[in-house]
KOLTOR-970759 format. One record per residue (C-alpha): residue number from 1; residue in three letters; y negated, x, z. Coordinates in steps of 0.5 Angstrom, whole numbers, plus 500, padded with zeros to 3 digits. Example, Ala and Ser with C-alpha at 12.3 -4.5 7.8 and 13.67 -1.06 7.14 Angstrom:
2
<node><n>1</n><res>ALA</res><y>509</y><x>525</x><z>516</z></node>
<node><n>2</n><res>SER</res><y>502</y><x>527</x><z>514</z></node>
//
This chain:
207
<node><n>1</n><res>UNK</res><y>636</y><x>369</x><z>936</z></node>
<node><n>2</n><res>UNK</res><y>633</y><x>362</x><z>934</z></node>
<node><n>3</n><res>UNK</res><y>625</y><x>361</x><z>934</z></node>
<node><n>4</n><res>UNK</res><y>625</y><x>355</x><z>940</z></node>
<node><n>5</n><res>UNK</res><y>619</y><x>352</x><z>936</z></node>
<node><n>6</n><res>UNK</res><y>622</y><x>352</x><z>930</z></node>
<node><n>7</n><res>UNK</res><y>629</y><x>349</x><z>932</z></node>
<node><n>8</n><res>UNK</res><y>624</y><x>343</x><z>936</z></node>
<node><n>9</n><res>UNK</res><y>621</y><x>342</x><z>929</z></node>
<node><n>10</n><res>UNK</res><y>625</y><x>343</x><z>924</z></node>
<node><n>11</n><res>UNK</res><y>627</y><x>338</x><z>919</z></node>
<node><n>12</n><res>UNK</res><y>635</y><x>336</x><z>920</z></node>
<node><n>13</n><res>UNK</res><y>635</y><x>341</x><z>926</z></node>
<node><n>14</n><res>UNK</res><y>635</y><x>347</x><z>922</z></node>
<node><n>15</n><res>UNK</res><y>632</y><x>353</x><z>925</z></node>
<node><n>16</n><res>UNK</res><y>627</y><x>357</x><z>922</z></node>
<node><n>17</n><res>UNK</res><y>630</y><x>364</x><z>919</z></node>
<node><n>18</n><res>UNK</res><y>631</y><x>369</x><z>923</z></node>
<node><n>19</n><res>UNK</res><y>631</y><x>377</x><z>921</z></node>
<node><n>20</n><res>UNK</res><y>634</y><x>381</x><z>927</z></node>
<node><n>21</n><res>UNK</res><y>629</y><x>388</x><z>928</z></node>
<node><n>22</n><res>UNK</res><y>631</y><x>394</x><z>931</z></node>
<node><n>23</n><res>UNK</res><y>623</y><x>395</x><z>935</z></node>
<node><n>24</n><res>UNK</res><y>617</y><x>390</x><z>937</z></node>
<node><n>25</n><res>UNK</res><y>612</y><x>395</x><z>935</z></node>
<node><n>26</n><res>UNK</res><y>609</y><x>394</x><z>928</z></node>
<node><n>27</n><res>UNK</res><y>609</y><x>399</x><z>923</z></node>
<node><n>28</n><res>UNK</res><y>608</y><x>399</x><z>915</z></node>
<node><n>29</n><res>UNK</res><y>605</y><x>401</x><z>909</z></node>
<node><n>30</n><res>UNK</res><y>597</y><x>401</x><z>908</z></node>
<node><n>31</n><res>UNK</res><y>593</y><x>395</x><z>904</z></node>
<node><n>32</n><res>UNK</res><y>589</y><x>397</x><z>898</z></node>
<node><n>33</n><res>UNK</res><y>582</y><x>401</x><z>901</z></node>
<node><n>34</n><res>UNK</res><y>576</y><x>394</x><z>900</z></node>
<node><n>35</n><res>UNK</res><y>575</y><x>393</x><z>892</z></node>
<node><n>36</n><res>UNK</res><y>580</y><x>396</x><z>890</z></node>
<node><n>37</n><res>UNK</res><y>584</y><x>393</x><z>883</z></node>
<node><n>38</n><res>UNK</res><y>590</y><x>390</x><z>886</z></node>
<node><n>39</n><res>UNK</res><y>594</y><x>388</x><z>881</z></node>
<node><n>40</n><res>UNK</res><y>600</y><x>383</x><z>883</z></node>
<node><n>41</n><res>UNK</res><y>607</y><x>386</x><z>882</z></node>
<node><n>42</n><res>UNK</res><y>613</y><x>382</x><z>879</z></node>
<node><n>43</n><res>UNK</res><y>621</y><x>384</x><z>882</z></node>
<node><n>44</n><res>UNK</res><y>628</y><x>380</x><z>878</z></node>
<node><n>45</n><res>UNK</res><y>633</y><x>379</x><z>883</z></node>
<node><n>46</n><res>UNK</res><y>639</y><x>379</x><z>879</z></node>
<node><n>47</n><res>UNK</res><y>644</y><x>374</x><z>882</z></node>
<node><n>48</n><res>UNK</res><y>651</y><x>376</x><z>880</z></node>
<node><n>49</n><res>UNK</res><y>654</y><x>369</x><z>876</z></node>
<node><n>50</n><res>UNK</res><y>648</y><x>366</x><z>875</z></node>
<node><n>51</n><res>UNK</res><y>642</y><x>369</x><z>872</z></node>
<node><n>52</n><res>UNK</res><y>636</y><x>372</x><z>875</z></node>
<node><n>53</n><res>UNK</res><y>630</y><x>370</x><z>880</z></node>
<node><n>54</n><res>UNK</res><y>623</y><x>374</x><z>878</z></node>
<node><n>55</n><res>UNK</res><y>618</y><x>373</x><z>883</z></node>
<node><n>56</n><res>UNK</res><y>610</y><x>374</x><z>883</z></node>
<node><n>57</n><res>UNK</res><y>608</y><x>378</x><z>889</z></node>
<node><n>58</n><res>UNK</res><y>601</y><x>377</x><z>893</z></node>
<node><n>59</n><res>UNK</res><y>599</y><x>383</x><z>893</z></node>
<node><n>60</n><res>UNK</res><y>592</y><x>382</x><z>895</z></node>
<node><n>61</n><res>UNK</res><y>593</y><x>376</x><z>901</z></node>
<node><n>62</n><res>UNK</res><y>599</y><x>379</x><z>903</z></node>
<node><n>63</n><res>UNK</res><y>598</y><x>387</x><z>903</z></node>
<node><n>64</n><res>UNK</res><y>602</y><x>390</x><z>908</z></node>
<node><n>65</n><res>UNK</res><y>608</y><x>385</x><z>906</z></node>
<node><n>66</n><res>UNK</res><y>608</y><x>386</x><z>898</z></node>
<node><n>67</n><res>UNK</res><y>608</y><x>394</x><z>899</z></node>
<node><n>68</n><res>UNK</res><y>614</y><x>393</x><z>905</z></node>
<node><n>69</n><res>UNK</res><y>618</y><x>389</x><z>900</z></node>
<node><n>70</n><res>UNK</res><y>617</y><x>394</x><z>894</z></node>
<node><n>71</n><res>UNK</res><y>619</y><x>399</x><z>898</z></node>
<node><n>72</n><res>UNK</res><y>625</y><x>396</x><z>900</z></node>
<node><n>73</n><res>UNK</res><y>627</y><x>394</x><z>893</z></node>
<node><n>74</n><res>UNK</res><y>625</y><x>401</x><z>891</z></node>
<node><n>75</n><res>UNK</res><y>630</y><x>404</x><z>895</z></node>
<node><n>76</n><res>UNK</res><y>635</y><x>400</x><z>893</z></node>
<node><n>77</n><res>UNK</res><y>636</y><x>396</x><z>899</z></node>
<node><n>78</n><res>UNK</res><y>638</y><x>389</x><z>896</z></node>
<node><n>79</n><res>UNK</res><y>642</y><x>391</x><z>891</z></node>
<node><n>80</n><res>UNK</res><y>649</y><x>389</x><z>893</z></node>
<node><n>81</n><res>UNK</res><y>646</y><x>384</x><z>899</z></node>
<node><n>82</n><res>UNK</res><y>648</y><x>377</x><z>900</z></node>
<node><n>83</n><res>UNK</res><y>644</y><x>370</x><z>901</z></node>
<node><n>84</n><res>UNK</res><y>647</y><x>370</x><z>907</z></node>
<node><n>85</n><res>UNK</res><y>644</y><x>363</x><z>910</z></node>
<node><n>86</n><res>UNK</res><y>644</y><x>358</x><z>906</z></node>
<node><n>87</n><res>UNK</res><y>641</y><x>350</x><z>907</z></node>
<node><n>88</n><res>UNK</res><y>639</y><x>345</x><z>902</z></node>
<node><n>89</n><res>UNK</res><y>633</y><x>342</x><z>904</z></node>
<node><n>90</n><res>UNK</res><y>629</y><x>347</x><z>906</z></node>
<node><n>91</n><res>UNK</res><y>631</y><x>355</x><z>905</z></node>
<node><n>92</n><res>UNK</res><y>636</y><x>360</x><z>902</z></node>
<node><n>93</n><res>UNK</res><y>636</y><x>367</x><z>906</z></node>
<node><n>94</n><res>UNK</res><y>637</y><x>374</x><z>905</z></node>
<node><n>95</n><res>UNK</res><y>636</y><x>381</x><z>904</z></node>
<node><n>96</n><res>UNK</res><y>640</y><x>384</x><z>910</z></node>
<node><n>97</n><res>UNK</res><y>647</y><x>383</x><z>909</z></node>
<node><n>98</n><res>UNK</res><y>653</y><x>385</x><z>904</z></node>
<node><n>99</n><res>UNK</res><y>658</y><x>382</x><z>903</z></node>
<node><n>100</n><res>UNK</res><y>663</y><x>381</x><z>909</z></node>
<node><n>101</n><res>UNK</res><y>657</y><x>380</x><z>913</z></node>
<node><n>102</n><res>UNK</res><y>655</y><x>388</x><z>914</z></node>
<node><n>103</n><res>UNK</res><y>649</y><x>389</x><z>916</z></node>
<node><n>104</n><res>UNK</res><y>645</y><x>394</x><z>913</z></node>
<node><n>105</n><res>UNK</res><y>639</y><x>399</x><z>918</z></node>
<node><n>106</n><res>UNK</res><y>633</y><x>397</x><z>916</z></node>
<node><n>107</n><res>UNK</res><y>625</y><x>400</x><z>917</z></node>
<node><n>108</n><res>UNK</res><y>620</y><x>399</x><z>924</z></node>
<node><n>109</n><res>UNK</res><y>618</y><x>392</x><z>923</z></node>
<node><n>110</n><res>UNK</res><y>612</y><x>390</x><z>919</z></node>
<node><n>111</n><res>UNK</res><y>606</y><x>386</x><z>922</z></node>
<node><n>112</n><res>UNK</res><y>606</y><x>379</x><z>922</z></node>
<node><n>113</n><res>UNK</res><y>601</y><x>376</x><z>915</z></node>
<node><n>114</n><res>UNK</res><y>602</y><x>370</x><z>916</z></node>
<node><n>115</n><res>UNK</res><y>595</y><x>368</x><z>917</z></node>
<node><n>116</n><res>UNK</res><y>593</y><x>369</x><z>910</z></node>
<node><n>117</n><res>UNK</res><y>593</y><x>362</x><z>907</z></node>
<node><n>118</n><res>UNK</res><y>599</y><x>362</x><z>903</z></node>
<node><n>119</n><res>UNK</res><y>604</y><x>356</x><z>905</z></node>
<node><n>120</n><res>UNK</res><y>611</y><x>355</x><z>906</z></node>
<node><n>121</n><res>UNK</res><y>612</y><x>351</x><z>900</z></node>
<node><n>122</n><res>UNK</res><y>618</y><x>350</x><z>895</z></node>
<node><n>123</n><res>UNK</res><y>620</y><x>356</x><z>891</z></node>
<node><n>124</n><res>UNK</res><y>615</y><x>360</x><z>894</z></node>
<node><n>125</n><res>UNK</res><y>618</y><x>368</x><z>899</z></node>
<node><n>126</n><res>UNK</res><y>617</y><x>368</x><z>905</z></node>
<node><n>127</n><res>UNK</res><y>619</y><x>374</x><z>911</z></node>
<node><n>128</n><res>UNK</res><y>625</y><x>373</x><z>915</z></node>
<node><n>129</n><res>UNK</res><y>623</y><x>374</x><z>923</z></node>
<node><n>130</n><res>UNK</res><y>626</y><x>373</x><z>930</z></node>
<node><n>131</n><res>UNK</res><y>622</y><x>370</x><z>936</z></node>
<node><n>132</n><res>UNK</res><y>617</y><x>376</x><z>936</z></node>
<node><n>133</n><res>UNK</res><y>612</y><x>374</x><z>930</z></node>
<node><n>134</n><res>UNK</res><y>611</y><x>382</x><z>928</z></node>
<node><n>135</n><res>UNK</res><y>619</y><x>383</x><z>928</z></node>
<node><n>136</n><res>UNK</res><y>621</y><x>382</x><z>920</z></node>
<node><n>137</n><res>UNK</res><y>623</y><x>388</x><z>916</z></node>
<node><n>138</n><res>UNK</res><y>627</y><x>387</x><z>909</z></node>
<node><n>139</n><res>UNK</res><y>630</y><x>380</x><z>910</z></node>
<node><n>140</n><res>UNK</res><y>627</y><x>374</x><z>906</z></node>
<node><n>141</n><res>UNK</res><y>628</y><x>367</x><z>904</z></node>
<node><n>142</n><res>UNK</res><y>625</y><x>362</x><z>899</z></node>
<node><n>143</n><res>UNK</res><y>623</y><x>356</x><z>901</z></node>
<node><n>144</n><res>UNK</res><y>627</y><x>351</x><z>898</z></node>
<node><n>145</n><res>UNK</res><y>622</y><x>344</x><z>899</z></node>
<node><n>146</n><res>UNK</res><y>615</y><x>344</x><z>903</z></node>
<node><n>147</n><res>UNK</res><y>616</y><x>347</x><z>910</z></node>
<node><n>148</n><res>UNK</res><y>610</y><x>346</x><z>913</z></node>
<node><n>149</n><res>UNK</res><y>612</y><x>346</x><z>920</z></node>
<node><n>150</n><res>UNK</res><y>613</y><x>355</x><z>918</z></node>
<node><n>151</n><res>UNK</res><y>606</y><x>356</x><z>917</z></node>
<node><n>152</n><res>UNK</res><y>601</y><x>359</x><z>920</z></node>
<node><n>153</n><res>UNK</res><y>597</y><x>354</x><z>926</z></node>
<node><n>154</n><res>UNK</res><y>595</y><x>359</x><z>931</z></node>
<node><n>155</n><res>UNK</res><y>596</y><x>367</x><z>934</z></node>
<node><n>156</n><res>UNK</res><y>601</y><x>365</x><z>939</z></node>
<node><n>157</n><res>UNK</res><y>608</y><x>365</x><z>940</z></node>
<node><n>158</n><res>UNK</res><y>609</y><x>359</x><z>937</z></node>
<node><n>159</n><res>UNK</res><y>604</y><x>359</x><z>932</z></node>
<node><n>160</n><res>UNK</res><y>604</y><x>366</x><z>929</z></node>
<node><n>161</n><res>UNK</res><y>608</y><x>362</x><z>923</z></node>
<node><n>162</n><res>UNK</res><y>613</y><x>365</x><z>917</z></node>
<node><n>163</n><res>UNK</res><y>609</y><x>370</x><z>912</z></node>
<node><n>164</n><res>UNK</res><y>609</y><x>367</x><z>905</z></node>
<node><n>165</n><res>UNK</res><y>608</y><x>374</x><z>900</z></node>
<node><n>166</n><res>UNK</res><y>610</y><x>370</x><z>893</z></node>
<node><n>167</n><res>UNK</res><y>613</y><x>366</x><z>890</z></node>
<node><n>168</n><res>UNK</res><y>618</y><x>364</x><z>884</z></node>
<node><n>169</n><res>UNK</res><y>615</y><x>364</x><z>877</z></node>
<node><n>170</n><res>UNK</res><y>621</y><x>364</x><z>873</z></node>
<node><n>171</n><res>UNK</res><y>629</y><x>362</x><z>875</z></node>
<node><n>172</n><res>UNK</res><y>628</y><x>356</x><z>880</z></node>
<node><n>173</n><res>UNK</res><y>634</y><x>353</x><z>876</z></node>
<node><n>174</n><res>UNK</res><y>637</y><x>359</x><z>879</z></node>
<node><n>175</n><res>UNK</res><y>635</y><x>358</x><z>887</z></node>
<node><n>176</n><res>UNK</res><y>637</y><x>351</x><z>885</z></node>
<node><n>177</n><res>UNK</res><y>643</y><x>353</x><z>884</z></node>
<node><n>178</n><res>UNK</res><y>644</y><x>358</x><z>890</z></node>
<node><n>179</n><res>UNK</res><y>642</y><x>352</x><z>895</z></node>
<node><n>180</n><res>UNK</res><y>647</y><x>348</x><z>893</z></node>
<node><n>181</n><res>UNK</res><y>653</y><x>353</x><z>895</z></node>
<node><n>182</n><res>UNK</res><y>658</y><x>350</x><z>900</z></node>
<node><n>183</n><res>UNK</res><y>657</y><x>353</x><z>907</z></node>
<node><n>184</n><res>UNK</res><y>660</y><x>355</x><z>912</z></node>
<node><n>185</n><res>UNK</res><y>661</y><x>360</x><z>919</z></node>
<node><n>186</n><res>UNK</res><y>663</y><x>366</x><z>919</z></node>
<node><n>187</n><res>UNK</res><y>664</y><x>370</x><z>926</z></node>
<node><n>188</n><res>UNK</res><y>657</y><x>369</x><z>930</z></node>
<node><n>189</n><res>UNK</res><y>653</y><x>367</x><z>923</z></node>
<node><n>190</n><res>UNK</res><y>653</y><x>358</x><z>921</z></node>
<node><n>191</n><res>UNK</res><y>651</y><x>356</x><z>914</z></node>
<node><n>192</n><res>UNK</res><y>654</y><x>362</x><z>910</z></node>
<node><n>193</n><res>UNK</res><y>656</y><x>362</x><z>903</z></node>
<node><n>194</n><res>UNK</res><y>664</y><x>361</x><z>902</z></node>
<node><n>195</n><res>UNK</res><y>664</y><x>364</x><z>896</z></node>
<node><n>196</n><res>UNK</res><y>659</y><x>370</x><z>896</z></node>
<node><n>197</n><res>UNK</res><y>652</y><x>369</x><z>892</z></node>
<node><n>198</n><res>UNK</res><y>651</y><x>377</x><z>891</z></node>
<node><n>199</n><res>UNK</res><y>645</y><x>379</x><z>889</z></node>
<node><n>200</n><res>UNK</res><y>647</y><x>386</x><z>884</z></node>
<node><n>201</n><res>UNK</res><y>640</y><x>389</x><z>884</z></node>
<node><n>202</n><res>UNK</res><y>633</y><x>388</x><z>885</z></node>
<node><n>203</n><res>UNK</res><y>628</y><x>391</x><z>880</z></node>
<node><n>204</n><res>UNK</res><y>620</y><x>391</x><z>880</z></node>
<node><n>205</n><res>UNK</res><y>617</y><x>389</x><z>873</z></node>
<node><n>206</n><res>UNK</res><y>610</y><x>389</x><z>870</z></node>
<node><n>207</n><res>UNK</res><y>607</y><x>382</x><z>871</z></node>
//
């Protein structure tokens, strides 16, 4: 499913990224109490064939986004997925299928922290969602140029925008790489890999 308001303006008709979630109802870890020390976390996404992705997690501006993601690479969700949805010019997807487009059971969805400053800009992670801004569990994308039209603007259906929770410090030569894939469609899926880009585990590091 397509968010309409992305699909009116997103650059050369790519619609923004889309996660399908199995309830509308937020759910999800708590933030750090007030004053507590928050120390942001650091997750290698090892790609098959290509090298390694670390990313800097926000931990203090995004809470409840970080701790949902480190929940998932601890459980070993993404280990074996694909970047499933990949255009150049804006953004590489995944986070939700294994190869051969299987889809994998994920968490309730989480609440949409979209609001917190951070900004779709190139190189940064950001939650995958359908339409309903609080629907996104385990998919993800990175941004692969500024995508202002995905920010935050107001707390309405076509505003809520999509949450930036971190961002690349180390392997952009990798994302580079993976954004320049040769696509194609796959079923009812557009912009897939022909060749599967896998991501053989994610690991959280000390910063």
């Amino acid at each position: 499913m397509l968010a309409a308001w992305a699909q009116t303006h997103a650059r050369s008709g790519a619609a923004a990224p889309t996660s399908p979630s199995p309830s509308p109802t937020p759910a999800g870890p708590r933030p750090a109490p007030a004053g507590a020390s928050v120390v942001n976390p650091r997750v290698e996404l090892h790609i098959a064939g290509r090298g390694v992705i670390t990313l800097e997690l926000d931990a203090e501006r995004a809470p409840k986004t970080v701790e949902n993601f480190l929940a998932y690479v601890r459980d070993g969700h993404y280990d074996g997925t694909i970047f499933h949805r990949v255009i150049d010019g804006f953004m590489i997807q995944g986070g939700g299928f294994g190869p051969g487009m299987k889809q994998k059971p994920t968490r309730a969805p989480i609440e949409n922290e979209a609001a917190n400053g951070l900004k779709n800009e190139r190189y940064t992670i950001a939650m995958a969602r359908t339409q309903a801004p609080h629907s996104a569990t385990a998919q993800f994308f990175i941004n692969v140029a500024d995508n202002d039209f995905l920010n935050h603007t107001a707390p309405t259906l076509q505003g809520w925008g999509y949450a930036v929770f971190g961002r690349v410090v180390q392997g952009e030569a990798v994302v580079d790489g993976i954004r320049t894939v040769r696509t194609g469609r796959r079923g009812f899926h557009d912009d897939v890999p022909l060749e599967d880009v896998v991501i053989t585990k994610a690991v959280v590091v000390t910063p």
